[in-house]
N, C-alpha and C positions, 0 to 999 in steps of 0.2 A: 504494500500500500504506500501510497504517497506521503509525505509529510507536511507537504506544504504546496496551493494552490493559490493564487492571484490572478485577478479576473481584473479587467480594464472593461470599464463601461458597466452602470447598473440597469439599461432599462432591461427589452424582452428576452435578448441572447445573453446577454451576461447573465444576467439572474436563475435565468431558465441553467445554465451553464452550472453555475454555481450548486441549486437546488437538487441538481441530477448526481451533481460530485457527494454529496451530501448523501445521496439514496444508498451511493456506492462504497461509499467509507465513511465511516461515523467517527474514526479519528485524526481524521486530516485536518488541518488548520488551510480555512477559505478567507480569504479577504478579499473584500471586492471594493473596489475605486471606482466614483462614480463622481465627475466636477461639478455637476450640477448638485441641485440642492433636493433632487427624491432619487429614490428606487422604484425599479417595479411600477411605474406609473405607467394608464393606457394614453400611449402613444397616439393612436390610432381613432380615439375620443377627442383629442383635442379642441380640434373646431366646434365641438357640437356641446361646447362650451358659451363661445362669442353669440348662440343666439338662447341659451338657458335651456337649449334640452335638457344638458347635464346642468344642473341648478349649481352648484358650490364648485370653484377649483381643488375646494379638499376630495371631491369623490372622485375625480381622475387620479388620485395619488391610490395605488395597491395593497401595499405595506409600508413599513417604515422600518428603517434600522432597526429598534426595538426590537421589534416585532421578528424579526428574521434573528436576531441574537438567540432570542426565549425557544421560540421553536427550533430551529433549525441548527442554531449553534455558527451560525456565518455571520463574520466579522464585515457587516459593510461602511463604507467612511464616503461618508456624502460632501462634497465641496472639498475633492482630494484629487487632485491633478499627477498622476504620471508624467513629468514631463522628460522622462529620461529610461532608457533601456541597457544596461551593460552584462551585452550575452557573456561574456569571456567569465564574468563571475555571478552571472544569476541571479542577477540583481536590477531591481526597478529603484527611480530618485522620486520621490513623489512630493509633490507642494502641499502644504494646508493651507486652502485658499481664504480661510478664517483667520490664521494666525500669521499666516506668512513662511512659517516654520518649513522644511527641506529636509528630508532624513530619507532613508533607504531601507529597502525591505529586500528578503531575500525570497526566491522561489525554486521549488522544483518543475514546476509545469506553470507554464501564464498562457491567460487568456486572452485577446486582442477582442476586443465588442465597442469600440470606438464609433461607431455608427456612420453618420453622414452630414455632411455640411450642405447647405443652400448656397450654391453660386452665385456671387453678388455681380452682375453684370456693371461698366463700368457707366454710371448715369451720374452726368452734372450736377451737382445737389442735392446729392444721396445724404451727406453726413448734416444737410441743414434742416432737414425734415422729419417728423417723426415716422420712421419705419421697422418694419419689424417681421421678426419672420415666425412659424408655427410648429416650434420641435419640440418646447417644453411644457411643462405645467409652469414655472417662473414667464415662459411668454405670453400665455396667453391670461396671465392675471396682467401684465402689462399693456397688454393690449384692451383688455377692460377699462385699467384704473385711465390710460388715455383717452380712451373713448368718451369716459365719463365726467372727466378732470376739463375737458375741449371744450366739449357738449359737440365732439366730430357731428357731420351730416354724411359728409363724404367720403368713400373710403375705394382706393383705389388698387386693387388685387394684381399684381405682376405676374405671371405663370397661369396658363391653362389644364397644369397636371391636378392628381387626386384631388393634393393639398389645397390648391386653388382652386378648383370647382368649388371644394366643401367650406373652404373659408366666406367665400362669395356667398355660397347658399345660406348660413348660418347669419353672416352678418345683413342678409336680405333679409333674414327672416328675424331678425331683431329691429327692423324699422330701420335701417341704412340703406343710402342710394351709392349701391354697388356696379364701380366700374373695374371689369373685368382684360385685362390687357394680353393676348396672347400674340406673340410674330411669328410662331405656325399658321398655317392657312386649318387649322381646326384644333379645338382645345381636346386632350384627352387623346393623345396620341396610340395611347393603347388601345383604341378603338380603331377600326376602318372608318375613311372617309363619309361611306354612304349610311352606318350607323348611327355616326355620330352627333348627324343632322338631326336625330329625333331628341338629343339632349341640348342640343344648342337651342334650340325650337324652343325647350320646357327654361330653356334659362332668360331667353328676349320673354317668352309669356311673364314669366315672372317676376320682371322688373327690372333685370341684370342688364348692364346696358354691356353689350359684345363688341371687341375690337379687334379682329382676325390679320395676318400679314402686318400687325403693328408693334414697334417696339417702343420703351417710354425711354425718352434721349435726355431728358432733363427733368427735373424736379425743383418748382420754384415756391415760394409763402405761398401755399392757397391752389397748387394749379401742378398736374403733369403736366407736361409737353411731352406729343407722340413724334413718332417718324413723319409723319406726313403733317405736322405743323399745329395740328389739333391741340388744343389746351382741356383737358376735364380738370372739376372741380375738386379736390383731395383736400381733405383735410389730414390723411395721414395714409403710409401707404404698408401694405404687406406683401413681401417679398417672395414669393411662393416658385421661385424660379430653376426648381426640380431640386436632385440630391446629389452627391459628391461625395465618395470614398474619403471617409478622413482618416488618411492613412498616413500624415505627416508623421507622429511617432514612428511606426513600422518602418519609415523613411531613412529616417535619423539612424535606427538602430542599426542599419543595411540589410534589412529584409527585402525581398525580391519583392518586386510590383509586376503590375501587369500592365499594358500598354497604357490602359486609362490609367492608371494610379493606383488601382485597388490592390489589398494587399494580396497575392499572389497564394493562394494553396492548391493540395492534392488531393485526393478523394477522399481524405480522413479530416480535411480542414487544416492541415498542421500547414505552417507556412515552410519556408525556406531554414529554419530551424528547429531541431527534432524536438526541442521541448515548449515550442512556443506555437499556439492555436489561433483562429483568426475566425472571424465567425461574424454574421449580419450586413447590416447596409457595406461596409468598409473592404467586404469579397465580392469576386465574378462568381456566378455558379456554370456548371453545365446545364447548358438547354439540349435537354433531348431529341427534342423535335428539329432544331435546327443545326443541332451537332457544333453548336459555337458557345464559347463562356461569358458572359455579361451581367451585366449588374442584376439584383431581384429585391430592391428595396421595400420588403413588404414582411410581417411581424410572425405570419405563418412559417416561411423558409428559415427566418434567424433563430426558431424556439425549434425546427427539424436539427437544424446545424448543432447545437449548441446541445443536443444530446448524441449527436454522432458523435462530437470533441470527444465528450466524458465519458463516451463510451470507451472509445481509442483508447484513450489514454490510461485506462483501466484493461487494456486486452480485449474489450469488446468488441470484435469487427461486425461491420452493417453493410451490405453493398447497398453504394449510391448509385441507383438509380437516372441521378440528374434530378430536374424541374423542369414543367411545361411551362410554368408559369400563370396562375388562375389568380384573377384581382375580379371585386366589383365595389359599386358604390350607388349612394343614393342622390339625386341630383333635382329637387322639394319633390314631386308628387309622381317622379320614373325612377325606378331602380334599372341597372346596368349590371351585366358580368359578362366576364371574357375570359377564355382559357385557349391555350394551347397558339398557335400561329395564325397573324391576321394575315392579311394582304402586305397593311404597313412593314412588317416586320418583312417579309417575303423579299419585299421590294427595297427594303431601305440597308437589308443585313448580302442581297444582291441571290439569294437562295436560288440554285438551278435545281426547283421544283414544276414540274407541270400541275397544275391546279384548275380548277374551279369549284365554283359553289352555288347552295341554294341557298332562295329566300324566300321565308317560310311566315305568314302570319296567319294564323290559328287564334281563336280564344286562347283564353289561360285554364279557365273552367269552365262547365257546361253553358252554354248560353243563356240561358234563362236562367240560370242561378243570379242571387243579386250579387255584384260587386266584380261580374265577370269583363274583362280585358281585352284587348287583342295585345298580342307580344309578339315581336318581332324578331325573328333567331335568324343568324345566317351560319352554317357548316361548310367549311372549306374542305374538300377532298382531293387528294393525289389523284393524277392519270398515268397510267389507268387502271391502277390500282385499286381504287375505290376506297383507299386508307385515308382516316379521317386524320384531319391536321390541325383542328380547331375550331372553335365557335365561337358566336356573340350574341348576347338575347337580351334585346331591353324593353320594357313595357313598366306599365303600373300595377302588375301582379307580383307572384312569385319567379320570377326569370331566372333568380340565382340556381334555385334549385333542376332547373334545365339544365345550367352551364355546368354544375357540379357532379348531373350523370354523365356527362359527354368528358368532363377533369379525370372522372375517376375512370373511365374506358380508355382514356389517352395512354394511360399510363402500359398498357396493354394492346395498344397496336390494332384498335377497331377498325371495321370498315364500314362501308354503308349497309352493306348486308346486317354489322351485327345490332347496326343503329334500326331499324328495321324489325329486327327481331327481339328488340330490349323488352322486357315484361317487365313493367311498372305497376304502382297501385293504381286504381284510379275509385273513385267518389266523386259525382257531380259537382259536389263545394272544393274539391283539391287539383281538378283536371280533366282533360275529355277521353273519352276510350281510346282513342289512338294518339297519346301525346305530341305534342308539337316535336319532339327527338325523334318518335318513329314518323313522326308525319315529311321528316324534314330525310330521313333513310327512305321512304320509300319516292319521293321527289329525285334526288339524290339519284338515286338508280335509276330513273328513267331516264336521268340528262344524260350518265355514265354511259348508258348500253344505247345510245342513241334512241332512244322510244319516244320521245321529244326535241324540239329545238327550244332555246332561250335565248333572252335577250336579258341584258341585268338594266336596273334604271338608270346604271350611268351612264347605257348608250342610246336611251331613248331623245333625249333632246338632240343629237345628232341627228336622228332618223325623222324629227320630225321637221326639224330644219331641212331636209333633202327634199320633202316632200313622197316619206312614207305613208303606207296603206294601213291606217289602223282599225282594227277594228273590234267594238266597245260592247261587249256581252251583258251588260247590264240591262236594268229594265229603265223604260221610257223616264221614267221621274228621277232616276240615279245621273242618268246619263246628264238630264236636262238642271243636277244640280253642279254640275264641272266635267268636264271631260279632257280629255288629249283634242287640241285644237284639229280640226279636218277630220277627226275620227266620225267613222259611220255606225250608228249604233243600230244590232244587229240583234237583240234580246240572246240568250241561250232557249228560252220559250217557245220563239222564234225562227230559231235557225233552222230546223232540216225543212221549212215549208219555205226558206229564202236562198239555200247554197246555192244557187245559178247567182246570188247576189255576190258570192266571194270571188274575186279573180282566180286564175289560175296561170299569170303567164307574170307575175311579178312578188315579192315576198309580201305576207299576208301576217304582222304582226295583232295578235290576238290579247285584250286584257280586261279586267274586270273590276271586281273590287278588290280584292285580296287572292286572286287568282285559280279559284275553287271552278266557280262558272267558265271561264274562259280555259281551262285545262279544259274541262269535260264537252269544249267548241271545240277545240284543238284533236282531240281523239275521234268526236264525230265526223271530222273535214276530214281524217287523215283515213281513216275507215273508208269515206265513199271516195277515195281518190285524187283528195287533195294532197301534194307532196310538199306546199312551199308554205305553209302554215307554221306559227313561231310564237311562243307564248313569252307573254313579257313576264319577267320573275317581278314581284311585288306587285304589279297592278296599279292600280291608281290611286291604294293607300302609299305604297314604294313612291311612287313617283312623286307625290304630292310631299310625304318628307323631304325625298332627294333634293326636291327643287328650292323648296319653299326661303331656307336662308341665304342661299346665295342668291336669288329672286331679289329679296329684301336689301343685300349687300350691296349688290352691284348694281340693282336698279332694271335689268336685262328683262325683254316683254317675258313673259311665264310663257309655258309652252302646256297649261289647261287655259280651262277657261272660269275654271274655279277649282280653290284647290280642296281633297279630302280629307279629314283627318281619324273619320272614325265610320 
């Protein structure tokens, strides 16, 4: 057994880290260093602080030193800075950021759970304004006691990641006029493009005033200034501007990094020194799915990590598997989750996968049930393989619990066949008999095996712009509430007493509401000999998301003539 363990960092890796060493030997001697001023606090609660979901900043705090003493017998020292490594004698310098005091501790095995910094981009006027960023329980009581000390109105959010949706969302929903600044061309980059549009949509409903392809160049009393010369009104700004490997220690002590800076380990987490562990925001992991190592700043992978360490380190071997990578979030009245490989990622990491995918909108639960949804999933699939590579489903129901059977199959190399074949519970109040996961396998394999053609709705406004053949399976009063401009509406009712009506000597894209009725055109026409028929994936809910913010952004005619949303 060990004698002696030191942990760097108290929040979810360290502690978890710690706790597990503890399960493992009950007479090691643990101390954990942690500069800020808690342990164990939910990270991950933060925001939902700034608008009194979570009422006190004491109920974000977990435990407390105490409290970890009495139970557990681990020594943690809150507002204690490590600022010093000397491998050659196994020994840490550590500061007491209360007394000033400097002394040194010896270890057998150390921790590394140093987490993550916010990138401060470099903005004119940064240090004359009040700004702030959302990593502790100490900020975001600062962030109150400013708010409140001001009497702020304005509050201007830098970053379109988690952080910054939920900060925005939170401080909207305390009565502040929330300006949101992203210089991506969409916020929430772990989503695809054409998803994303249904949270940006719920965030303009909501009051959030959106600033896409914008970056904030200056900062003056009273006022951002954007790229494009725009001034909004800030009474204080929060810095929400992604996460950063704080791997400066690990730096210092000449531990291997990895290209980006993160501290560099092996499959057991150990870094570039055999007795020293690395673990949370501050490492790459392996992606599975994409066969490359990259950051996974997220509280689930640092509490997996941080019992692999402890295991290691005690002779427990685990095979690492890797991470797909599964996040969601709540963005006021849509929830979001995403697992496994988008598009983005496809295209931005340069992956030579063949791909495509379905888009699938189903209820959530039985129709007639009250409080039933439509929710919006897209399954990306390998060709032609039919291996599933990932998903995204957001709506106002339960979506998470979509994206978490599709997380948990990833790990096991599904295909659409087995998406297809999933046996689920189902209850009118929890789901519909064929859930939207086999709804989206058995779609899926029709595109796969050719048994249909598609179009996705990002290539619809091209086609309408050409002066494509569309044609609108709804019934008379659907159609006459919005349609695809020049679309000819054709009922499904309708159809086998009008096919002389459908061309046959040019493509024939077919859609409807949510794509149920114009699938079951598509198979009719293709039956009596029609070959050039082509089903739009999403329909005229798809579409009508697809469009609807960059409509509003850029001003550009719509390509309905009303849009749908439900």
């Amino acid at each position: 057994m060990l004698k002696k363990v030191l942990i760097v960092g108290g929040v979810a890796g360290g502690m978890s880290a710690a706790a597990r060493i503890r399960r493992l030997d009950e007479q090691a001697e643990i101390i954990v260093f942690e500069r800020g001023e808690h342990v164990s606090f939910s990270n991950c609660s933060l925001p939902y602080h700034l608008s009194g979901v979570v009422a006190t900043s004491e109920e974000l705090v977990l435990t407390t030193p105490e409290s970890l003493k009495s139970h557990y017998n681990i020594d943690a020292r809150v507002r204690h800075e490590v600022i010093d490594i000397d491998r050659a004698k196994s020994e840490v310098e550590v500061k007491n950021l209360n007394t000033g005091e400097v002394y040194r501790e010896a270890y057998d095995k150390l921790v590394l759970s140093p987490g993550a910094k916010v990138p401060v981009p470099p903005i004119k006027g940064l240090d004359e304004v009040s700004c702030f960023t959302v990593r502790n329980v100490t900020d975001v009581r600062r962030i109150q006691e400013c708010l409140s000390e001001t009497e702020a109105v304005n509050v201007v959010v830098i970053g379109g990641g988690f952080i910054g949706i939920e900060a925005a969302e939170n401080l909207k929903m305390a009565g502040y006029e929330v300006y949101l600044v992203e210089m991506l061309p969409q916020v929430l980059m772990t989503f695809d493009f054409d998803m994303v549009q249904i949270l940006q949509k719920e965030l303009i409903d909501q009051g959030v005033k959106l600033y896409l392809n914008q970056a904030v160049n200056a900062l003056e009393e009273g006022h951002a200034v954007l790229s494009s010369g725009e001034k909004l009104p800030s009474d204080i700004v929060i810095m929400a501007t992604g996460a950063k490997a704080d791997s400066a220690l690990a730096e210092k002590a000449g531990l291997e990094l990895t290209e980006r800076k993160a501290i560099k380990v092996d499959q057991n987490f150990l870094t570039s020194d055999p007795d020293i562990y690395a673990i949370g925001d501050a490492v790459e992991v392996f992606y599975a799915l994409s066969r490359q190592t990259a950051p996974l700043p997220l509280a689930g992978p640092a509490l997996k990590q941080a019992r692999f360490a402890a295991d290691h380190m005690y002779g427990k071997y685990t095979m690492n598997t890797g991470y797909i990578g599964s996040s969601c979030l709540k963005v006021f009245d849509y929830n979001g989750a995403v697992t496994g490989l988008t598009e983005n990622i496809i295209k931005r990491n340069n992956l030579q996968v063949p791909y495509d995918y379905v888009y699938v909108i189903p209820s959530d639960i039985v129709s007639i049930m009250p409080g039933a949804e439509n929710q919006y999933l897209k399954v990306i699939f390998e060709i032609p393989t039919g291996k599933i590579l990932g998903a995204q489903c957001i709506g106002r129901g339960d979506v998470v619990k979509r994206c978490d059977v599709i997380a948990g199959m990833l790990k096991f190399g599904p295909t659409l066949e087995d998406l297809k074949d999933l046996e689920l519970c189902y209850a009118p109040p929890f789901s519909i008999g064929r859930d939207s996961v086999n709804f989206a396998g058995y779609v899926g394999l029709n595109i796969l095996h050719g048994v249909i053609k598609q179009v996705h709705v990002s290539e619809v406004r091209g086609l309408v712009e050409s002066g494509a053949y569309f044609v609108d399976s709804r019934s008379k009063g659907e159609y006459d509430c919005g349609h695809i401009k020049g679309a000819v509406n054709i009922p499904l009712y309708e159809l086998r007493q009008r096919m002389d009506e459908i061309p046959r000597d040019q493509p024939v894209y077919l859609y409807c509401r949510s794509s149920t009725r114009s699938y079951n055109a598509v198979c009719a026409l293709q039956n009596s000999g029609w070959d050039n028929v082509i089903l739009v994936s999403g329909s005229m809910l798809g579409i009508s998301w697809y469009e609807w913010f960059e409509d509003q952004r850029t001003g550009r005619d719509p390509i309905v003539t009303e849009y749908n949303f439900n």
